[in-house]
Residue frames as qw, qx, qy, qz and C-alpha x, y, z in Angstrom:
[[0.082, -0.066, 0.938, -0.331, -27.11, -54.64, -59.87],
 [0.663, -0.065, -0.453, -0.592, -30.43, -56.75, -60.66],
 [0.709, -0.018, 0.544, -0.448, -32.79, -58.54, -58.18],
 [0.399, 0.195, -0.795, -0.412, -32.73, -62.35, -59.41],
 [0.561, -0.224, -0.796, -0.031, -34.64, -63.79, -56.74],
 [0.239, -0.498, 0.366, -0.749, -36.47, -62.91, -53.07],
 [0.539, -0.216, -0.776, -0.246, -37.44, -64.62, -50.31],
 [0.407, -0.687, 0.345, -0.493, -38.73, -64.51, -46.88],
 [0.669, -0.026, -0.710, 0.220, -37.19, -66.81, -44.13],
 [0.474, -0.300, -0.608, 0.562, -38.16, -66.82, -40.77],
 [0.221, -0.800, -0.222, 0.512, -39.60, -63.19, -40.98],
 [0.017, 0.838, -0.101, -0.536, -37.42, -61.62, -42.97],
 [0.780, 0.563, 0.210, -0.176, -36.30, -60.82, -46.32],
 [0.462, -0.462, 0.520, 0.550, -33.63, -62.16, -48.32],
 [0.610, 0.749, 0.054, -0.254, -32.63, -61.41, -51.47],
 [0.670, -0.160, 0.496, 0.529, -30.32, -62.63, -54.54],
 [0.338, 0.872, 0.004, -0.354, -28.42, -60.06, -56.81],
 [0.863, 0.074, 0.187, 0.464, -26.72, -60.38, -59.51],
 [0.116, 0.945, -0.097, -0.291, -24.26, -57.76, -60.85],
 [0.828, 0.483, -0.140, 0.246, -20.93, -57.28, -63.05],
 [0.651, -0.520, 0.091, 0.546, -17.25, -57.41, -61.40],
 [0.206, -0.739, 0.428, 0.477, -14.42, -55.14, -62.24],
 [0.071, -0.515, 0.571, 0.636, -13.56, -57.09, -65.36],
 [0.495, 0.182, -0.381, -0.759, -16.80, -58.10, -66.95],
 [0.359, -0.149, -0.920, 0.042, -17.81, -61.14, -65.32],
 [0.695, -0.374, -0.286, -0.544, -21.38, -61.70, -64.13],
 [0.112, 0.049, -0.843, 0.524, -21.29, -62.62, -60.11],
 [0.485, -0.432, -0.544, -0.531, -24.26, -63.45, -57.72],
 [0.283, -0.131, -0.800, 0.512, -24.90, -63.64, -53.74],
 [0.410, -0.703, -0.531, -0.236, -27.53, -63.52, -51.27],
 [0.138, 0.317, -0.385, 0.856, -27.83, -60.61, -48.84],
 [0.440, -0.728, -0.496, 0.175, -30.25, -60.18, -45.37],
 [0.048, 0.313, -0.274, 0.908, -30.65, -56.78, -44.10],
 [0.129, -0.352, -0.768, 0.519, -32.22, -57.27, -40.93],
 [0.013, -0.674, -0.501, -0.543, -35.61, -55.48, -40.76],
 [0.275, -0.682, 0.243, -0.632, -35.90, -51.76, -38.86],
 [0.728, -0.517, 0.066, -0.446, -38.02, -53.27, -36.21],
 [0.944, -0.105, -0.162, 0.267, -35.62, -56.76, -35.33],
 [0.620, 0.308, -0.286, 0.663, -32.77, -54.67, -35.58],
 [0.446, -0.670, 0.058, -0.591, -34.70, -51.91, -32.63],
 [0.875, -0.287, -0.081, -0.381, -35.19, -54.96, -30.91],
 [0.894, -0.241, 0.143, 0.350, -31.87, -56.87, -31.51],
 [0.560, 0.827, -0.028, 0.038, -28.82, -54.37, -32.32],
 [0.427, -0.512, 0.629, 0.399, -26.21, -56.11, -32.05],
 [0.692, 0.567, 0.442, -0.064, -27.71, -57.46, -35.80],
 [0.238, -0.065, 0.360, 0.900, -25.28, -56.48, -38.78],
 [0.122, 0.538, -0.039, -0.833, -26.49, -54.08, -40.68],
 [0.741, 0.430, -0.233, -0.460, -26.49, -56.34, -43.95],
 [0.718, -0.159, 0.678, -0.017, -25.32, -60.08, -44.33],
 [0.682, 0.424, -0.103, -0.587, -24.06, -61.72, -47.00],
 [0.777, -0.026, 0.626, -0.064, -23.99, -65.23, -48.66],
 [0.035, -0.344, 0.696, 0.629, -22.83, -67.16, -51.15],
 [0.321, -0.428, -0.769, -0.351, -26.29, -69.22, -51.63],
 [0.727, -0.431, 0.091, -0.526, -29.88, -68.83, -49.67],
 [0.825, -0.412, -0.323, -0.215, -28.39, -71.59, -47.41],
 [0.525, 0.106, -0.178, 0.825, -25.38, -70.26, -46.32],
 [0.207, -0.348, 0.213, -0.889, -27.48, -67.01, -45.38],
 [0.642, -0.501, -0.321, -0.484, -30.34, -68.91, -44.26],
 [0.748, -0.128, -0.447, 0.473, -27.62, -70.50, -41.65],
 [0.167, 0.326, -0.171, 0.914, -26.58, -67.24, -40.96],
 [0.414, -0.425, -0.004, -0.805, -29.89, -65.58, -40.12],
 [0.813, -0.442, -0.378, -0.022, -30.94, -69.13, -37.61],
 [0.541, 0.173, -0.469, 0.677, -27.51, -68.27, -35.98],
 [0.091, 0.058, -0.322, 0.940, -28.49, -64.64, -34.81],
 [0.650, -0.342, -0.256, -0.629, -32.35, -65.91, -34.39],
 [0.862, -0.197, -0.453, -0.115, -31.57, -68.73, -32.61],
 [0.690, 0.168, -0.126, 0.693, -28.53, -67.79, -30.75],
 [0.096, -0.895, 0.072, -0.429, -29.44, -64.18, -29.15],
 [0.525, -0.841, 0.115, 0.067, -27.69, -64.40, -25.83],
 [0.706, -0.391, 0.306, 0.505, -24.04, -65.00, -27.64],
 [0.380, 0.562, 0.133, 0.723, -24.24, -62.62, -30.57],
 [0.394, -0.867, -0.025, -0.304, -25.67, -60.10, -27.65],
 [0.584, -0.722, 0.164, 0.333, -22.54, -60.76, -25.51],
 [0.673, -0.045, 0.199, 0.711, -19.97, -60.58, -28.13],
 [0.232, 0.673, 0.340, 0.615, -21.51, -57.58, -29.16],
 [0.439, -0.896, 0.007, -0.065, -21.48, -56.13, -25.28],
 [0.717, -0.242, 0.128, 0.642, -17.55, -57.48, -25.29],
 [0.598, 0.291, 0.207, 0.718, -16.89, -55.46, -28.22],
 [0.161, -0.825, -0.050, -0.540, -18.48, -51.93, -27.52],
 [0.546, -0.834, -0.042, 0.071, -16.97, -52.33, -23.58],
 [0.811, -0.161, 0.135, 0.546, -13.44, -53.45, -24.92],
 [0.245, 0.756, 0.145, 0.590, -13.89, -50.08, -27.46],
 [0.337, -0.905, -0.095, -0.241, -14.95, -48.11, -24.29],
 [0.706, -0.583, 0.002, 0.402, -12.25, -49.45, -22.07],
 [0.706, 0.148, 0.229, 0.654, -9.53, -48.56, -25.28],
 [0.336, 0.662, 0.264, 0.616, -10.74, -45.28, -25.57],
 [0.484, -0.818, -0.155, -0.270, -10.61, -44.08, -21.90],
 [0.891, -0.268, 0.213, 0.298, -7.22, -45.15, -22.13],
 [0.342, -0.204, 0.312, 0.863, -5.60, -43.71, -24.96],
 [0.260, 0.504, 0.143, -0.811, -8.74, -41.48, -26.10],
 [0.646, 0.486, 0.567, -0.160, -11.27, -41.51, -28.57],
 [0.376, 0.894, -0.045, -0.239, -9.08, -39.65, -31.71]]
């Protein structure tokens, strides 16, 4: 996999790789991994994002900049709905 391009948006850094598929074809997409600190700050934040162009991620990354109090609740839904499921029929 080969950097083909980098950029920063808004703070942080995105990048476009290219690499080869399973049967010798040459693919590309843009990825956002949130930085340490944002993700300290905001973790409900994936881990890594990814896009088919840099506007399609840049969309992405305004979402969960722009947008904190409704990725932050669906992300409290999902970790209470976990909790409720596992205090129920256990964590194993």
């Amino acid at each position: 996999m080969k950097t083909i391009a980098e950029m920063n948006y808004r703070g942080q850094e995105l990048i476009q790789k290219e690499w080869v598929t399973w049967n010798g074809k040459i693919s590309s997409g843009w990825g956002w991994m949130p930085s340490k600190e944002l993700r300290q700050e905001m973790p409900w934040l994936p881990i890594s994002e990814p896009a088919s162009t840099a506007e399609e991620l840049m969309d992405k990354v305004d979402s969960y900049l722009d947008n904190v109090e409704k990725h932050r609740d669906d992300h409290n839904t999902i970790i209470n709905a976990t909790a409720e499921w596992c205090a129920k029929y256990g964590s194993e």
